[in-house]
C-alpha positions in Angstrom: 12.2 -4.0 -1.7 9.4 -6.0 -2.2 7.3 -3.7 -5.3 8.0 -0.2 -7.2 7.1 1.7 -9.9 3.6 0.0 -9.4 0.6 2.6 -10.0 -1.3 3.6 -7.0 -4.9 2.6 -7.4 -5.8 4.5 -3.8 -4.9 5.6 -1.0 -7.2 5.8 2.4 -7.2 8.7 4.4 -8.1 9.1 8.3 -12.1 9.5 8.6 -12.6 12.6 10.0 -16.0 11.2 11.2 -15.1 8.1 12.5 -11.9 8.5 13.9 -10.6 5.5 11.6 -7.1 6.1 10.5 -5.8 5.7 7.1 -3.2 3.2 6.4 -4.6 1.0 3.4 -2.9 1.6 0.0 -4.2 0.0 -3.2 -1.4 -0.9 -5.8 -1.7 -2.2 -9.3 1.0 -5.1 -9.0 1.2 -8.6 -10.5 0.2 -11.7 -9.2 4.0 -12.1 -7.8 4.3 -8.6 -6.0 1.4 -9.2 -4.5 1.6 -12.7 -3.1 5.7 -10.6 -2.0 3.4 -8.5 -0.3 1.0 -10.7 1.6 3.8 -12.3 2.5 5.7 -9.9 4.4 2.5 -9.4 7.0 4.5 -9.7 10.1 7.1 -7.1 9.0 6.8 -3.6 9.3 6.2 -2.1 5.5 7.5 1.6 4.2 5.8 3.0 1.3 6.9 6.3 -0.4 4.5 7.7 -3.0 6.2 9.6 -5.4 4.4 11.8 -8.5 4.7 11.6 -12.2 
């Protein structure tokens, strides 16, 4: 596991008018998770969101 419990700042949707799929999720993480993150670029990367 690489980050959790981290808010979720945003998450992008597929553009209806574009055709662009979603696929970009914005976390609130520390400088750590996120260099974890950016690290693990050639893996594939799960995310479940889950609600207060």
């Amino acid at each position: 596991m690489v980050a959790a419990a981290v808010p979720v700042i945003a998450v992008l949707r597929d553009d209806s008018e574009t055709g662009g799929q979603g696929g970009l999720v914005v976390l609130a993480t520390s400088r750590e998770q996120a260099a974890a993150l950016a690290g693990a670029a050639g893996t594939r990367l799960s995310v479940t969101i889950v609600g207060d």
